[in-house]
N, C-alpha and C positions, 0 to 999 in steps of 0.2 A: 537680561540676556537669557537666564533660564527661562522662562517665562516665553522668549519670544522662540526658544529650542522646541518646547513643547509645544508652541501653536505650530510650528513648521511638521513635529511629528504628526499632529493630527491632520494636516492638508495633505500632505505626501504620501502615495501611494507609488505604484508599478512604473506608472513615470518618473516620479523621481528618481526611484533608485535603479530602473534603468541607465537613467539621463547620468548619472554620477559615476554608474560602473561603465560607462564609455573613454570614461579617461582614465582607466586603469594604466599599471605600471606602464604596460608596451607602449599606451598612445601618448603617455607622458615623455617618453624618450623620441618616440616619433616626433611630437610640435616642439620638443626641446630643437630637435636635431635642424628642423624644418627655421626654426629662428638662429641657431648660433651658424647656421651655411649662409643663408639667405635674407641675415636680418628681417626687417620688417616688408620685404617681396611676397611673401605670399600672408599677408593677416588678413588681408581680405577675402581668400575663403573661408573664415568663420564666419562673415556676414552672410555669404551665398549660400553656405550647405545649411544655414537655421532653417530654412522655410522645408527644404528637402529632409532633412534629418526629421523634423517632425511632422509632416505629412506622412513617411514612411513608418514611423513608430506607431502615428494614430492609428493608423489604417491595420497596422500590428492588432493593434490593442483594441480597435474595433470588432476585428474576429474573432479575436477570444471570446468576446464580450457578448457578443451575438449569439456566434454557433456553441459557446460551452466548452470547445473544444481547443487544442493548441493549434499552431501552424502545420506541425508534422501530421497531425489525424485530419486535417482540412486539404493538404496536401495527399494523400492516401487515399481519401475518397476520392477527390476529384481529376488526380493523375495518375494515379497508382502507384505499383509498389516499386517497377524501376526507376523513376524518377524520385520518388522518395528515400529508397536506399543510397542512391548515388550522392542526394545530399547529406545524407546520414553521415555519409564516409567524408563529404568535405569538413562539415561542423566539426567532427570529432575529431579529426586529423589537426585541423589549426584552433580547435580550443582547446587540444594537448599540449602543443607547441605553445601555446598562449600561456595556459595555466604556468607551466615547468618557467618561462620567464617573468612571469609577474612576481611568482616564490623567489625567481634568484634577486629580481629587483628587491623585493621587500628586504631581504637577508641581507644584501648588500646597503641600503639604507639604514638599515637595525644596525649594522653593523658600524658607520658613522658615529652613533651616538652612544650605542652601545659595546666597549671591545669585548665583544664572545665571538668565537668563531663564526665563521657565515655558514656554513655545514650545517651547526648546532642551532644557528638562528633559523635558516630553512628550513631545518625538524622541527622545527617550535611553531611558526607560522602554519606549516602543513597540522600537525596537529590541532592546533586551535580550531583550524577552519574546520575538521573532520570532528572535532568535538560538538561544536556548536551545531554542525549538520547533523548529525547523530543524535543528541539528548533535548533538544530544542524542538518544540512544535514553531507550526508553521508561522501563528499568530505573533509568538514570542522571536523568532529567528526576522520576522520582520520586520519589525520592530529595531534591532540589533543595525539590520542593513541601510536601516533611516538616521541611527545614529552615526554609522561609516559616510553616509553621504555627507555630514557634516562638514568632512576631512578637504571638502571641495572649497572651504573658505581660505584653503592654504594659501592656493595662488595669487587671489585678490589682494589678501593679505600682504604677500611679498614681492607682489607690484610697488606697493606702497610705503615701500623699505627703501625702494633706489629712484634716485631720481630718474623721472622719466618727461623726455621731448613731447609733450601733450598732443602738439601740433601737429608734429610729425605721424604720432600715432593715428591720430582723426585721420589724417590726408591718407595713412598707409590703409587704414581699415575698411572706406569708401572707395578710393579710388583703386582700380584693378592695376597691377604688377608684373608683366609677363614675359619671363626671358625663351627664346626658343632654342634652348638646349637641353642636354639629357637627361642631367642633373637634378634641371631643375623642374622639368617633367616627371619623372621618375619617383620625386620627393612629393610635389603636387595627388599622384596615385597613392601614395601610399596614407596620406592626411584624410584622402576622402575614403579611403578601405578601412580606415581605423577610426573614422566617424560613422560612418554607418557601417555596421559590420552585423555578419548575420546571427550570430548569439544573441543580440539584442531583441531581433524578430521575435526569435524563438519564447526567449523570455518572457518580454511582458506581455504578450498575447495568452502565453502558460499563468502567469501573474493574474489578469484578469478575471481568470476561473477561479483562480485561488481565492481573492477577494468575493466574487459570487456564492461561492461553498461557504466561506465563511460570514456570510451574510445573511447562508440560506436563500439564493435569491435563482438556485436550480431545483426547479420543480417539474419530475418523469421526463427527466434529460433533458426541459429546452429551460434555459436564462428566460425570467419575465424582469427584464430592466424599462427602466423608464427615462424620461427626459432629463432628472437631473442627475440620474449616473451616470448617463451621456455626458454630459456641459459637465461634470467631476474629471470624469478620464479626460474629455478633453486641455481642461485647465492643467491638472496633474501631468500626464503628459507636455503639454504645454513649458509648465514649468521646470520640468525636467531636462527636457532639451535645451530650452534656453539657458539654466545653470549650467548645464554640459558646458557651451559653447563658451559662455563667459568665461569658466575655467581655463578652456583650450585660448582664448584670444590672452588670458594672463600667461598660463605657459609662453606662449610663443613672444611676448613680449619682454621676458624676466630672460628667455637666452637671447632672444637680439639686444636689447640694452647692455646685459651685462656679458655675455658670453661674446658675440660676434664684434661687440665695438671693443673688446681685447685680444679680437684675431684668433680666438678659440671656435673653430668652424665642425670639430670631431667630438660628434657625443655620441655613446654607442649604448650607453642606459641611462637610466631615470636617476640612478645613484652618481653618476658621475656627472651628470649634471647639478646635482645636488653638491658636491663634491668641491666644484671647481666655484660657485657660487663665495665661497671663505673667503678667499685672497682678494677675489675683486671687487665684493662691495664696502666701500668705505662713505656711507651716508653719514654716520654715526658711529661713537665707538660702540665695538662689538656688533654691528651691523651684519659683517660676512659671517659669523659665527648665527647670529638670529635667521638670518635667511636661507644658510644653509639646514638648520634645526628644522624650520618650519616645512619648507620644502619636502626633509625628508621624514616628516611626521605626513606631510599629505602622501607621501609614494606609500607607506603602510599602512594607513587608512584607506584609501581606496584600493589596495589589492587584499584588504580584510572583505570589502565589499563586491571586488569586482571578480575574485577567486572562485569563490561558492557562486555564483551566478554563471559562473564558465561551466563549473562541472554539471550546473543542477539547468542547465538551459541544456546540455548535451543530453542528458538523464531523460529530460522531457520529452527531448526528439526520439530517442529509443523507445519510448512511453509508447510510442503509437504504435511498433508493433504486435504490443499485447490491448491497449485500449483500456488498460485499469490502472486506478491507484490515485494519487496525488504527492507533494512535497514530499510528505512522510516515508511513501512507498519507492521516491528519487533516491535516497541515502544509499542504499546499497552500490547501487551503477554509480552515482557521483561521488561516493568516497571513492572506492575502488580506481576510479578515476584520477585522482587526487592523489593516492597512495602510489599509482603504477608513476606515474608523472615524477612523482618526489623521487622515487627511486633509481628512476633513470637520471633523474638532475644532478643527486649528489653524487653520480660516478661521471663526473664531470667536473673540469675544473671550472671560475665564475667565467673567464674569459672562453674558451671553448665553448661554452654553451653561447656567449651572445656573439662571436664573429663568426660569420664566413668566410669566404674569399673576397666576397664584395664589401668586404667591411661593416654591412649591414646585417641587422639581428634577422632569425630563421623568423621569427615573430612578425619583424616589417614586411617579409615576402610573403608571408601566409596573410596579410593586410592587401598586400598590394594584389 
């Protein structure tokens, strides 16, 4: 199994940990939410958004690749500087709102298995993440976000804990689902805002260059790549997405089985869907207790990975208005990021921050 960790570290690059910080906390509570209302009605959008999801990322990650450059300095040249502001101000608006709920998620799952306060566990996580961004080069911090993607084997995993209608799931995943109500339109929006979401853009196109500098493969500002760093990103890539999507079809399977076929149709985070998983699996003894552990060991590994990628994909997109620097030179903006976020979260209580009036987290509207 080590063995096969380390052959995965070395094929994985920008797509993978892309493809993995896609199902961060929020989108975990999102495909939860999307299975324990609607059972197995909508799983067959993981089949249709694969091919979109990564067309959209390649083509990400094509740009970087080519021009040197991120999305926001390619953006800059070719639209300028209102068009480019105006997205500035979206990105950073909902990967604030993103960041400040994946921290409560995590601290809320930390808190499951660990009794410390959630307060002290959300200062602990913020910290971590601001430590690692800070004293960590780029090579080594990468390295770090390959082992976080790991955290993606949760779900598979605890598919595999509850009995599951095979059949049913084939018939649900193939065959399209589609009620014409609000609901359930409404929930459809917010699965595909939280599959392709544009932090992701920003990222691994920024990604890209990273791995070129660090290859040396920019030489008097233009990228000289070749065919098989092409056919690399594309596979990486590739492979990113598709773990992505796997993950999300087990999310969304682990709350229809176990959550919606006990008439649990309200999950409003990734913790309480973890949460409610104890009582109702009984596969095995001690089954509800493994599957809620497991669960809530994937919600803090992937917001160990998908955290720093929110702040340091916003970092990137500032990046263009000055046009220097790299990872190293993101810390400042992306901590600061990170720190202003935590501080506004913990003067908040957990429920406050994730309800509205609609009952939906500020997170799923900034998705949808």
């Amino acid at each position: 199994m080590f063995k096969g960790a380390k052959k995965f570290l070395k094929i994985a690059g920008p797509g993978v940990i892309t493809g993995a910080a896609d199902d961060d906390p929020s989108g975990i509570a999102t495909y939860t939410q999307t299975g324990a209302q609607f059972g197995y009605g909508q799983l067959w959008t993981v089949l249709l958004m694969l091919p979109f999801m990564t067309a959209i990322q390649e083509a990400c990650a094509r740009i970087g690749a080519v021009t040197g450059k991120g999305i926001a300095e390619v953006i800059k040249e070719h639209h300028g500087k209102k068009i480019l502001y105006s997205i500035l101000f979206l990105i950073i608006v909902a990967n604030t709102v993103n960041i400040g709920a994946d921290l409560g998620a995590m601290g809320a799952a930390a808190h499951l298995i660990i009794p410390i306060n959630f307060a002290v566990l959300t200062l602990l996580f913020t910290a971590v993440v601001l430590l690692l961004e800070v004293f960590t080069s780029y090579k080594v911090y990468a390295k770090i976000l390959k082992w976080f993607a790991l955290a993606l084997l949760s779900y598979p995993i605890t598919v595999f804990l509850i009995k599951q209608p095979w059949g049913t799931l084939l018939s649900a995943t193939f065959v399209p689902h589609i009620e014409l109500s609000f609901a359930f339109l409404f929930i459809i929006t917010g699965v595909l805002g939280t599959t392709i979401s544009p932090y992701m853009f920003f990222w691994e196109a920024s990604e890209e260059v990273e791995e070129e500098k660090e290859k040396h493969m920019i030489k008097r500002g233009l990228p000289h790549i070749t065919r098989k760093f092409i056919h690399s990103l594309r596979l990486d890539n590739f492979i990113g997405m598709l773990s992505s999507q796997i993950a999300t079809w087990c999310i969304i399977v682990v709350a229809a089985t176990v959550l919606n076929a006990n008439g649990v149709t309200d999950v409003r985070t990734a913790a309480d869907a973890a949460k409610a998983l104890k009582p109702l699996v009984h596969t095995f003894p001690n089954a509800g207790f493994l599957a809620e552990l497991i669960f809530a060991v994937g919600i803090i590994g992937l917001g160990l990975l998908a955290v720093p990628i929110l702040s340091a994909s916003a970092s990137y997109a500032l990046r263009s208005i000055e046009l220097e620097g790299r990872l190293e030179s993101e810390v400042k903006t992306s901590s600061r990021l990170l720190w202003d976020n935590h501080h506004c979260h913990t003067h908040r209580t957990h429920h406050q921050f994730y309800r509205d009036r609609s009952n939906q987290s500020p997170c799923f509207h900034c998705r949808i």
